[in-house]
KOLNU-522548 format. One line per 5 residues: their letters; for each residue x negated, y, z negated of N, C-alpha, C. Coordinates in steps of 0.05 Angstrom, whole numbers. Layout:
A	X:Y:Z:X:Y:Z:X:Y:Z  ...
***
This chain:
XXXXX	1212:-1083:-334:1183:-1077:-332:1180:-1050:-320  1168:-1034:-334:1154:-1000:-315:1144:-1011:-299  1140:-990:-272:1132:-991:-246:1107:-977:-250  1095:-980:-231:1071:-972:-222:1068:-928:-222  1105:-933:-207:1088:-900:-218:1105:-881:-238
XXXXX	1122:-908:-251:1126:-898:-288:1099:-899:-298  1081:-910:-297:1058:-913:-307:1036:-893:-303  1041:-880:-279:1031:-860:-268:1032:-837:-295  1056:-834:-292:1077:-816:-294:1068:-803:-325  1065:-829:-337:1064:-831:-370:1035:-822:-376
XXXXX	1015:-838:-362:983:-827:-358:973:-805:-355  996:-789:-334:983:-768:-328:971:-739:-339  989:-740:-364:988:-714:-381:967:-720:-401  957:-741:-413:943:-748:-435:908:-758:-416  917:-765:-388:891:-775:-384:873:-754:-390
XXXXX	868:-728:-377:848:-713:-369:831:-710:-406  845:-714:-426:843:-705:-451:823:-722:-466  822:-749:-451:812:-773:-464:780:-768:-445  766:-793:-465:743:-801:-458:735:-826:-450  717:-839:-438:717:-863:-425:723:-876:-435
XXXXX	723:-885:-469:724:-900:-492:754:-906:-497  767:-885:-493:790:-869:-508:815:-887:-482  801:-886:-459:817:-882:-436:814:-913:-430  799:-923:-439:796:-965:-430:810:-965:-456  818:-955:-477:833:-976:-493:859:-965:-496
XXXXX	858:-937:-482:896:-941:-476:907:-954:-449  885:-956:-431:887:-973:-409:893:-998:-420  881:-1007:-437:881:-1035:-445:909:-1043:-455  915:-1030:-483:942:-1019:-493:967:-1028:-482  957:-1013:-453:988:-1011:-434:988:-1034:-421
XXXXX	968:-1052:-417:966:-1079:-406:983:-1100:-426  962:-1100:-446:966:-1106:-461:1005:-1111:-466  1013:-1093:-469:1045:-1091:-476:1059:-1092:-446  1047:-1102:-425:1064:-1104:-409:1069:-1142:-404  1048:-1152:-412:1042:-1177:-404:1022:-1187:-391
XXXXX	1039:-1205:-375:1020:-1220:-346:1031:-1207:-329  1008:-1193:-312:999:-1178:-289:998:-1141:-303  1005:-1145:-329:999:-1128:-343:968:-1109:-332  951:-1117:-324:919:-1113:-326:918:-1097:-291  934:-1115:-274:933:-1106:-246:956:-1082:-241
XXXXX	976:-1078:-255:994:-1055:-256:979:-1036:-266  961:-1027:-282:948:-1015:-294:928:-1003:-282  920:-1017:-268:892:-1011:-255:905:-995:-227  921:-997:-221:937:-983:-201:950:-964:-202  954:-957:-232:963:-933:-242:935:-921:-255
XXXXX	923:-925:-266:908:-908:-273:873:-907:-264  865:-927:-244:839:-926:-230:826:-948:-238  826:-950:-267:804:-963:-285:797:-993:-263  770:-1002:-274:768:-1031:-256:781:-1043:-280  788:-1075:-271:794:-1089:-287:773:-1101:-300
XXXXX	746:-1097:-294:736:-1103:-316:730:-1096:-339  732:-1061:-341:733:-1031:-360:764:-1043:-372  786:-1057:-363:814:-1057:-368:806:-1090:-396  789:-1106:-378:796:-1135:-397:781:-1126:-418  751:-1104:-420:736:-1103:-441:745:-1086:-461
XXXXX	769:-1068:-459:788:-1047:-475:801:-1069:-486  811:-1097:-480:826:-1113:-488:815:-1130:-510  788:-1141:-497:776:-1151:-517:763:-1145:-540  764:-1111:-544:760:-1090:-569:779:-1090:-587  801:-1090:-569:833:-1082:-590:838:-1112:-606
XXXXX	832:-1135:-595:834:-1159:-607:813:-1163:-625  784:-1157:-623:768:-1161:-646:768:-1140:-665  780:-1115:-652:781:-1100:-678:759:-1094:-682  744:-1083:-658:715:-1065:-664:718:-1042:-662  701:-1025:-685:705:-1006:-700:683:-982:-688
XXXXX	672:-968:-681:650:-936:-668:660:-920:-687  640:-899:-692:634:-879:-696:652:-862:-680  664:-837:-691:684:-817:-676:664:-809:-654  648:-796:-655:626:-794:-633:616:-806:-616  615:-833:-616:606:-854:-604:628:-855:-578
XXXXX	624:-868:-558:636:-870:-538:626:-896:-526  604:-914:-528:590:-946:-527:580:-947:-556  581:-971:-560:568:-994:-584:535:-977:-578  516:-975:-597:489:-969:-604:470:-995:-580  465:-973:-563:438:-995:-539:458:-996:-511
XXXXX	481:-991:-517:502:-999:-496:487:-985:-473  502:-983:-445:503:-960:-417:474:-967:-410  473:-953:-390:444:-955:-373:422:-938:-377  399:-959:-383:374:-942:-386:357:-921:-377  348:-897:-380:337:-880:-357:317:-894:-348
XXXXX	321:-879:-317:310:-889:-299:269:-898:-308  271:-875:-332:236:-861:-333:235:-888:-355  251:-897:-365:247:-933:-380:248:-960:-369  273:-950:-353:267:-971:-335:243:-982:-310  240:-955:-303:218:-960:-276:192:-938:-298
XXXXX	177:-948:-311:164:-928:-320:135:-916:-303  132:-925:-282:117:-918:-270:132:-898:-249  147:-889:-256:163:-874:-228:154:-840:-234  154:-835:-263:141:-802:-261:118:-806:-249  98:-819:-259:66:-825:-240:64:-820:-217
XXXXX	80:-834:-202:77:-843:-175:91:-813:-164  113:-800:-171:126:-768:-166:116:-748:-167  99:-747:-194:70:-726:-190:55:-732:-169  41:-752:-165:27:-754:-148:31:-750:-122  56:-754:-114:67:-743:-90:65:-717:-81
XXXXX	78:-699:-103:78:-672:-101:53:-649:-116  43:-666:-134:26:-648:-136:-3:-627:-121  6:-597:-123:-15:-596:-104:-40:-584:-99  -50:-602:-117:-87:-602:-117:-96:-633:-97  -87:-645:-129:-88:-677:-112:-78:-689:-82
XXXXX	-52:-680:-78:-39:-677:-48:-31:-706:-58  -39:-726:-74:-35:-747:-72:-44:-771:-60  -36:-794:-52:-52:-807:-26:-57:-793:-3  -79:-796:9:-88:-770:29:-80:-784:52  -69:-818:58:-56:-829:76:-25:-825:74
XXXXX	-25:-802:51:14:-803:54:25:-777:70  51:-797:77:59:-776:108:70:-751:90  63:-755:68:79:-728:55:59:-706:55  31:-711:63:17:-693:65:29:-668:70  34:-669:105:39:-654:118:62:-649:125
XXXXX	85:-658:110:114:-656:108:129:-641:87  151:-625:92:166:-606:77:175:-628:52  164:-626:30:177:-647:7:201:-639:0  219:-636:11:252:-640:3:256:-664:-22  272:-663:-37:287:-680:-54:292:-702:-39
XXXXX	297:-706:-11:308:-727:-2:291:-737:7  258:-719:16:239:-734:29:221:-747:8  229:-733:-13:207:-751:-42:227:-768:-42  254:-774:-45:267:-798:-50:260:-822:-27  258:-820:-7:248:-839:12:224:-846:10
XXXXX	206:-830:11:175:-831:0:175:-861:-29  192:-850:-50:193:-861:-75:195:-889:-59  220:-899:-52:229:-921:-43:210:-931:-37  202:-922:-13:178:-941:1:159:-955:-8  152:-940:-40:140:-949:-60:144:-957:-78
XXXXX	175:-977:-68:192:-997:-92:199:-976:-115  204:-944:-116:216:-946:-132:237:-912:-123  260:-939:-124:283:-938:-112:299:-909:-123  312:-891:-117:319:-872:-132:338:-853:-106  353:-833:-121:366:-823:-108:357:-791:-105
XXXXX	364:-773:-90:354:-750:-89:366:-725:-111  385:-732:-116:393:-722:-143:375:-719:-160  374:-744:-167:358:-756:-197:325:-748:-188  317:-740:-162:286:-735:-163:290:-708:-173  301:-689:-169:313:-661:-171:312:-660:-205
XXXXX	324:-683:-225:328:-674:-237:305:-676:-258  278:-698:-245:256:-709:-255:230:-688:-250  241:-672:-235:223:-655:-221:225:-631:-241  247:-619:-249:255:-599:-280:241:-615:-297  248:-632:-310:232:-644:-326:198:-653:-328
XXXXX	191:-651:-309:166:-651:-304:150:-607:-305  170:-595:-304:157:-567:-301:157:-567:-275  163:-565:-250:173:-559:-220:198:-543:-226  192:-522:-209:208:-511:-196:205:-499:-177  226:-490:-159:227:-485:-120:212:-449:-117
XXXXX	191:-453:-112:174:-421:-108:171:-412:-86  167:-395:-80:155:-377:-60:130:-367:-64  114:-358:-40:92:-356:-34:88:-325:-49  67:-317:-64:69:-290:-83:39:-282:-68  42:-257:-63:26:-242:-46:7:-225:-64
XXXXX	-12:-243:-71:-32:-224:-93:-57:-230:-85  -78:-250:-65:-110:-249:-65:-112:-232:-34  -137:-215:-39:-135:-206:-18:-171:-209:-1  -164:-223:-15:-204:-226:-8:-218:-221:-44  -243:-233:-32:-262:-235:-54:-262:-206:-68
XXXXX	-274:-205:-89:-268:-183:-104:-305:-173:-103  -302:-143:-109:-332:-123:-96:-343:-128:-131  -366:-127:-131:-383:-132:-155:-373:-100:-179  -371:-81:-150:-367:-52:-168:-337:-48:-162  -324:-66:-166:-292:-60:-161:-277:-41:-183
XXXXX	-283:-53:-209:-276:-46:-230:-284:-15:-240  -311:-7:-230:-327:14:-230:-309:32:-219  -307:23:-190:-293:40:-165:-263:62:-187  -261:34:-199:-228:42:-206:-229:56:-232  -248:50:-245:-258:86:-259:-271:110:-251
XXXXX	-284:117:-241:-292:126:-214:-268:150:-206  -247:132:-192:-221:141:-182:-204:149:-199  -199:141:-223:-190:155:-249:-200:173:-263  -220:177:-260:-231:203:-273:-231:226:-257  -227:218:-232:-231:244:-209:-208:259:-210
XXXXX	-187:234:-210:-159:240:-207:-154:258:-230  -156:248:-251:-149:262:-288:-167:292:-279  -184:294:-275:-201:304:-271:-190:334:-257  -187:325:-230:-159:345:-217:-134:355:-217  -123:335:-231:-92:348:-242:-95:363:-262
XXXXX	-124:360:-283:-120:381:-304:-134:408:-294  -134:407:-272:-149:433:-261:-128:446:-234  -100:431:-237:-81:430:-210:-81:433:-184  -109:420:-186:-113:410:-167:-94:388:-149  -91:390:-127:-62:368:-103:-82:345:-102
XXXXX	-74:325:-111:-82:299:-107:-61:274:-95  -74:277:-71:-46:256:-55:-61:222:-51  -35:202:-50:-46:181:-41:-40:179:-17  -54:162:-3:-48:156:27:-49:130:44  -22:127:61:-30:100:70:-5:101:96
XXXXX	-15:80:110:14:68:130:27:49:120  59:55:124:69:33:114:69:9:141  83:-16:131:86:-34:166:102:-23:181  88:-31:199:100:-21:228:128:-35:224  151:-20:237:182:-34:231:180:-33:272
XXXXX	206:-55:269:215:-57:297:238:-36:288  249:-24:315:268:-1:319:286:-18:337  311:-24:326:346:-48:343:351:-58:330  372:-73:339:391:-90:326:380:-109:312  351:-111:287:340:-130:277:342:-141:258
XXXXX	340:-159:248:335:-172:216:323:-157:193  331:-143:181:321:-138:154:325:-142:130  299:-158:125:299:-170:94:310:-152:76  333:-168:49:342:-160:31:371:-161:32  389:-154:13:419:-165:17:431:-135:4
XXXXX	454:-130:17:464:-104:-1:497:-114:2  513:-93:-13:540:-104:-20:553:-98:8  576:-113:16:588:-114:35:621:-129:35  641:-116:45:656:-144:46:660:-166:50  663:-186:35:664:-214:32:664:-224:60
XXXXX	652:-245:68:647:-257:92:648:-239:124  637:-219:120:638:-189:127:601:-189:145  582:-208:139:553:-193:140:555:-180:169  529:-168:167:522:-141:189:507:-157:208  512:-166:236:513:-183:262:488:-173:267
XXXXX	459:-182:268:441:-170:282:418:-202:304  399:-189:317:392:-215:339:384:-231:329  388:-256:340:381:-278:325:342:-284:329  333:-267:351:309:-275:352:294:-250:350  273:-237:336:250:-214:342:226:-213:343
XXXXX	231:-234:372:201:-229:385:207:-209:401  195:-181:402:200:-162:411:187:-156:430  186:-155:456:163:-145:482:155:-117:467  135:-113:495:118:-87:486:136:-65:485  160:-57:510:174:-36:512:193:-29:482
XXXXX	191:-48:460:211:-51:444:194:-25:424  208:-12:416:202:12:405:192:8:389  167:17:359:166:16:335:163:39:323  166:33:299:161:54:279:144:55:256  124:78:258:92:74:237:101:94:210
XXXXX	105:87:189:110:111:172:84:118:156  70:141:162:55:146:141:60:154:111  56:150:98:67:161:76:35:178:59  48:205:47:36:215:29:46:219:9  38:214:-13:48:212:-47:35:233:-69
XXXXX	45:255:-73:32:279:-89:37:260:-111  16:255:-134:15:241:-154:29:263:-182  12:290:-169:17:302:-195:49:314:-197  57:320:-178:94:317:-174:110:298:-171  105:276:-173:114:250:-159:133:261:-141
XXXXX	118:280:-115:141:270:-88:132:258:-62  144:246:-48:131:238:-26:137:240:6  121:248:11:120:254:53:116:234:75  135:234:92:123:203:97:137:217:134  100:214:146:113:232:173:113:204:188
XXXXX	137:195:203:138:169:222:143:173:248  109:156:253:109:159:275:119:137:293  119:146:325:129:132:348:104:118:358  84:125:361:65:118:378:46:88:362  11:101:357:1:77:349:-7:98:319
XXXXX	-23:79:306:-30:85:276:-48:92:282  -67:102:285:-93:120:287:-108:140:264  -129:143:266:-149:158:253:-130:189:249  -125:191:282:-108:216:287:-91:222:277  -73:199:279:-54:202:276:-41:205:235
XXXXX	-61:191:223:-68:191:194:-72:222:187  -95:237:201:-102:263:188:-74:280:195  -65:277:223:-38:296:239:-18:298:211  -10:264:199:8:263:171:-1:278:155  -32:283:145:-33:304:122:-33:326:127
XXXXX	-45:339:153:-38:366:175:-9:367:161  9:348:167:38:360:167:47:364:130  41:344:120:53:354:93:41:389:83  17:388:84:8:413:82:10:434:90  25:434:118:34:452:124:69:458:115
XXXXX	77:431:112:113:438:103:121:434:71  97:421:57:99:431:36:68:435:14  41:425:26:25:432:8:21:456:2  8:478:19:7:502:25:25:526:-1  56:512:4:68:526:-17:62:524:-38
XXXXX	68:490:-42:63:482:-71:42:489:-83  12:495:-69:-14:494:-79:-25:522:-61  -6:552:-65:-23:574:-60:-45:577:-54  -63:567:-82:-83:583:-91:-111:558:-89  -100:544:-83:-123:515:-81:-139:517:-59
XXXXX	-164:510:-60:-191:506:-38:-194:480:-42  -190:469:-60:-193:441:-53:-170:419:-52  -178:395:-49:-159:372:-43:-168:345:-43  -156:334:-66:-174:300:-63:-150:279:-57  -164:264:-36:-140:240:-19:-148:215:-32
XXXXX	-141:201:-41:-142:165:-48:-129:151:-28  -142:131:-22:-134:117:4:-152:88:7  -135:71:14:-145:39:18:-170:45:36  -180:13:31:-212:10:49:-208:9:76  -187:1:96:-181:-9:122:-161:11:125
XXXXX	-154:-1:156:-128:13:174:-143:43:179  -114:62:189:-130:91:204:-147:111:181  -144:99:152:-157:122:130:-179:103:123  -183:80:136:-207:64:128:-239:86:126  -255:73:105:-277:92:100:-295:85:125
XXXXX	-295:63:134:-311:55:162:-302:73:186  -273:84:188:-269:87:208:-279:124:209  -298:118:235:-309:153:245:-286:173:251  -270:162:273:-240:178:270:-226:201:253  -231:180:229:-219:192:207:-227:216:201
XXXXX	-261:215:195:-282:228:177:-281:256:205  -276:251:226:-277:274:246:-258:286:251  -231:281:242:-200:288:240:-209:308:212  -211:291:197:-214:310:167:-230:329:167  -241:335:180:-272:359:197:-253:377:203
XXXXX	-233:371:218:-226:392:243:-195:405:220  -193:378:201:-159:386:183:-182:418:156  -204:402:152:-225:425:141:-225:457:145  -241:449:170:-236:474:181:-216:486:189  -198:474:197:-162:492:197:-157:511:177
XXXXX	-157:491:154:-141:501:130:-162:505:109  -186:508:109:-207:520:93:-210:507:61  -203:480:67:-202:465:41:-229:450:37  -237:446:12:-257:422:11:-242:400:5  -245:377:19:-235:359:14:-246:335:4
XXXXX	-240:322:-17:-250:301:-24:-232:273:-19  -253:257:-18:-241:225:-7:-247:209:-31  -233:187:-36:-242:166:-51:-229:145:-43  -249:119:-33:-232:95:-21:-227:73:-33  -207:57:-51:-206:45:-58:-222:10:-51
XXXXX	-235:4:-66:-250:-20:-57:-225:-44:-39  -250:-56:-10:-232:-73:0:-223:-96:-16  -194:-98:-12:-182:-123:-22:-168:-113:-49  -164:-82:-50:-148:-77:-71:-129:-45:-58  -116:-53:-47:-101:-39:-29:-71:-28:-43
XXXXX	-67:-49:-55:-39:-52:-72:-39:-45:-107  -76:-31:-101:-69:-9:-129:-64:20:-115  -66:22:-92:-63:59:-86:-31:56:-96  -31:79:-106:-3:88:-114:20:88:-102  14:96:-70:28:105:-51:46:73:-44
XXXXX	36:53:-58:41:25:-39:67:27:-68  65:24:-92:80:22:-115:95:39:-126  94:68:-109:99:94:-131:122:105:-100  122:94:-73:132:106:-55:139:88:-38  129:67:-23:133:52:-2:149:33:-16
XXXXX	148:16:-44:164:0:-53:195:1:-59  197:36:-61:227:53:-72:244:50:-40  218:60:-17:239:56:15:245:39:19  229:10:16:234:-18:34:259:-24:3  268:-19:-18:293:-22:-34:315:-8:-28
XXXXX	308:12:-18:327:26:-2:341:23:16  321:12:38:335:-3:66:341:-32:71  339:-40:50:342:-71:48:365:-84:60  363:-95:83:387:-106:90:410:-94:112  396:-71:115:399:-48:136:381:-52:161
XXXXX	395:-59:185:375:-68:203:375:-32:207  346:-30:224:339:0:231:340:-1:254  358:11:275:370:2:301:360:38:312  357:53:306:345:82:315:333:93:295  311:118:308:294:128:293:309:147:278
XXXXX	338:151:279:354:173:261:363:156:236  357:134:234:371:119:215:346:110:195  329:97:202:301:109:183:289:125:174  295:149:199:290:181:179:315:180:159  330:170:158:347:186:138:355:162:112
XXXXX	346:133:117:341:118:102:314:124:84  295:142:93:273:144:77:282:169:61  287:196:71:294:215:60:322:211:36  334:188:43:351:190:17:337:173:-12  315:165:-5:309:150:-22:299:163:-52
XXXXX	303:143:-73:306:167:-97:296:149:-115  290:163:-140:286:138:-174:287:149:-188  294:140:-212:304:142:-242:290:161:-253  256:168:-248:241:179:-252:246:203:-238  260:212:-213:257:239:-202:236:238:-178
XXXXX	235:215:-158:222:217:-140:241:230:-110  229:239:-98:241:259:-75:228:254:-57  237:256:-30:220:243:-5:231:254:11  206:267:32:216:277:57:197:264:78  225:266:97:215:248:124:214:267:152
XXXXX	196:262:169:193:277:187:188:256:217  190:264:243:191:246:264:181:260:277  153:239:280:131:250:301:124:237:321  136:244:341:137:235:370:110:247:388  97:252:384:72:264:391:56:230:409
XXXXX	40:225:415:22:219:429:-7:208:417  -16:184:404:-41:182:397:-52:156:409  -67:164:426:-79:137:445:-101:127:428  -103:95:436:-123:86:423:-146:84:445  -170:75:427:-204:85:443:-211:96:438
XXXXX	-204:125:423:-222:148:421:-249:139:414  -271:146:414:-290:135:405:-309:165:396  -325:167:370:-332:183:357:-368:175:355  -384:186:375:-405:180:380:-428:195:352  -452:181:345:-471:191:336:-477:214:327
XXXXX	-482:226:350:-477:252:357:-461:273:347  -436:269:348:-414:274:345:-401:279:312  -421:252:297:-422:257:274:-433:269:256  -455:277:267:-468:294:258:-463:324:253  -446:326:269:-429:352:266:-408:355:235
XXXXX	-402:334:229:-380:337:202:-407:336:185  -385:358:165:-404:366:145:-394:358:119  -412:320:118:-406:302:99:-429:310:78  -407:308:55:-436:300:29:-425:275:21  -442:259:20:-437:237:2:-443:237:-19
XXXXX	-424:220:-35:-423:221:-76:-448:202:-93  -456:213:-107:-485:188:-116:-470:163:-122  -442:156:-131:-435:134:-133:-420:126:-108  -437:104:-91:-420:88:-71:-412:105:-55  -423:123:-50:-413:151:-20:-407:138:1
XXXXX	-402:113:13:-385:105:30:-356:112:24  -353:104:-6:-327:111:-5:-321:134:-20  -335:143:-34:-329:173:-42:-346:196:-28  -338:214:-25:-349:230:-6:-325:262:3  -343:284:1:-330:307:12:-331:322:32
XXXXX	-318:327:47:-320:345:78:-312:360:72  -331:387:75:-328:415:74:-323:433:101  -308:452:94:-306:472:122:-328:485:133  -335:486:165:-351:495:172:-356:524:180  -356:539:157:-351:566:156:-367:576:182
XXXXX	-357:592:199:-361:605:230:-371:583:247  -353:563:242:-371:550:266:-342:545:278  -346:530:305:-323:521:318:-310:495:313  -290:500:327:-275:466:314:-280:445:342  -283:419:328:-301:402:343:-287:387:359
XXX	-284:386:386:-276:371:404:-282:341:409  -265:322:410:-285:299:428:-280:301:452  -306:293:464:-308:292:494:-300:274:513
***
């Protein structure tokens, strides 16, 4: 009689090749030709239960015949679950779907719906299932695992659409006359140490870059404000980062500086200058700051300058957010920014397919918040407003012989 692991022995090269079908009736086979206890030697050599072992046996004796394809008799194996329990997709939507929320008494309300927590959920409601199989009912149903997509930003302005022709024609308008048309904005404030930053870059294998496990940062913890300016009609971009706070001031100081390190050259012969810039933050059209910074950047450099503010809640059409700030944060991805020499020079290398170029500058300067820009005070900038919507379009001109305006 072969042993248990002659039987092994003989199995082992042909099993992996076979199919369940294939594999109960040479299981059977080998029983079969061994005798009595034939069935339990077998099953010890090759796994099978003996009851997969007696039903290979009772095939080879009746001489039942399948299809080469076939692997059970037609109806054979176990029914899906969605036939057997057919109320179980019903009850799964309703769990997760989320308008309905479902039963408004279910603890799944307010609970992370994991695969395992809809499988328990299911149970409780007699129908019994594994977390696998919710996973795989959940594809089938159209689910899949998302993230939160960052697109409403508030209600939309009646003249939004207007605004954004408006802004296009000014723009077209000035480049065919070469005229410097910049966009303008802050990017987020970054923490400056050993921090977390979103994104993954290549590294050696089980190698990643050790940074704190927690960034709640006290006040003393440094940051960093990048303004960025975006010449549309060159695609290059300036982005002066600052140390301090984001300010009115500190907004006009960034275009002070491009203009002086590179508008000036680029644009000899120009008297004028039109800025695009979101509704809020330090270039907000509300904010007085601004409109009295741009007075004093006026009269410096003898420009007329024009503004146009993109309507609130559409922030992420200025250019500067898609055409410049999107190329840095791909850049530094995954790179904690641990000093301000390592973000200057993470921004300045930043580059695109297209021929974008970026210079970075570090402005440690001083801009307190409070200033406050009285009545009074305003009256002094020499605003025209535009017949369309002059809140947000609007030009400050230089105040030829007059003096430059202090706040008090």
């Amino acid at each position: 009689m072969i042993s248990v692991g002659g039987l092994k022995a003989k199995l082992r090269a042909v099993w992996p090749l076979l199919n369940e079908r294939t594999r109960r009736l040479l299981a059977a086979n080998e029983a079969r030709a061994i005798g009595h206890g034939g069935v339990s030697q077998v099953r010890r050599a090759c796994g099978l239960s003996r009851k997969a072992i007696a039903k290979g046996i009772r095939e080879i004796d009746a001489g039942t015949a399948l299809e080469e394809w076939r692997i059970r008799r037609p109806g054979a194996g176990r029914k899906p679950i969605t036939v057997s329990d057919p109320r179980m997709l019903e009850t799964l939507d309703a769990l997760i779907d989320p308008d309905s929320r479902g039963d408004p008494q279910s603890p799944l309300r307010w609970t992370c719906k994991s695969t395992r927590t809809l499988a328990r959920a299911l149970g409780r409601r007699q129908h019994p299932i594994d977390h696998t199989t919710v996973a795989r009912l959940l594809h089938d149903l159209d689910y899949s695992l998302q993230s939160n997509r960052k697109t409403e930003e508030g209600d939309d302005h009646p003249d939004r659409d207007a605004q954004f022709r408006y802004i296009q024609a000014e723009v077209t308008a000035c480049l065919a006359r070469r005229i410097p048309v910049i966009s303008v904005d802050t990017k987020k404030k970054e923490l400056i140490g050993n921090y977390v930053n979103a994104g993954r870059q290549w590294r050696p294998a089980k190698q990643p870059a050790t940074v704190q496990g927690h960034d709640f940062p006290t006040p003393d913890v440094p940051r960093a404000y990048p303004f960025g300016i975006y010449d549309i009609g060159r695609n290059t971009g300036f982005v002066n980062l600052g140390t301090d706070h984001d300010t009115g001031e500190f907004a006009v100081a960034s275009i002070r500086g491009w203009w002086r390190h590179e508008g000036h050259r680029l644009y000899p012969k120009t008297k004028q200058l039109l800025i695009t810039a979101d509704a809020g933050g330090s270039n907000g059209w509300r904010l007085r700051l601004w409109k009295w910074e741009l007075q004093t950047l006026a009269d410096d450099t003898g420009l007329r300058i024009a503004v146009c503010h993109f309507p609130p809640g559409t922030s992420k059409w200025n250019k500067v957010e898609h055409r410049l700030f999107s190329f840095i944060s791909s850049n530094w991805r995954g790179e904690p920014l641990r000093d301000y020499e390592t973000v200057v020079k993470l921004i300045a290398t930043t580059t695109t397919a297209k021929g974008l170029t970026v210079t970075c500058r570090l402005d440690r300067r001083k801009y307190p918040t409070g200033r406050r820009v009285t009545p009074a005070e305003m009256r002094q900038v020499n605003l025209q407003r535009q017949s369309f919507h002059g809140e947000w379009n609007y030009i400050i001109r230089p105040r030829h012989g007059g003096r430059r305006p202090t706040l008090k």
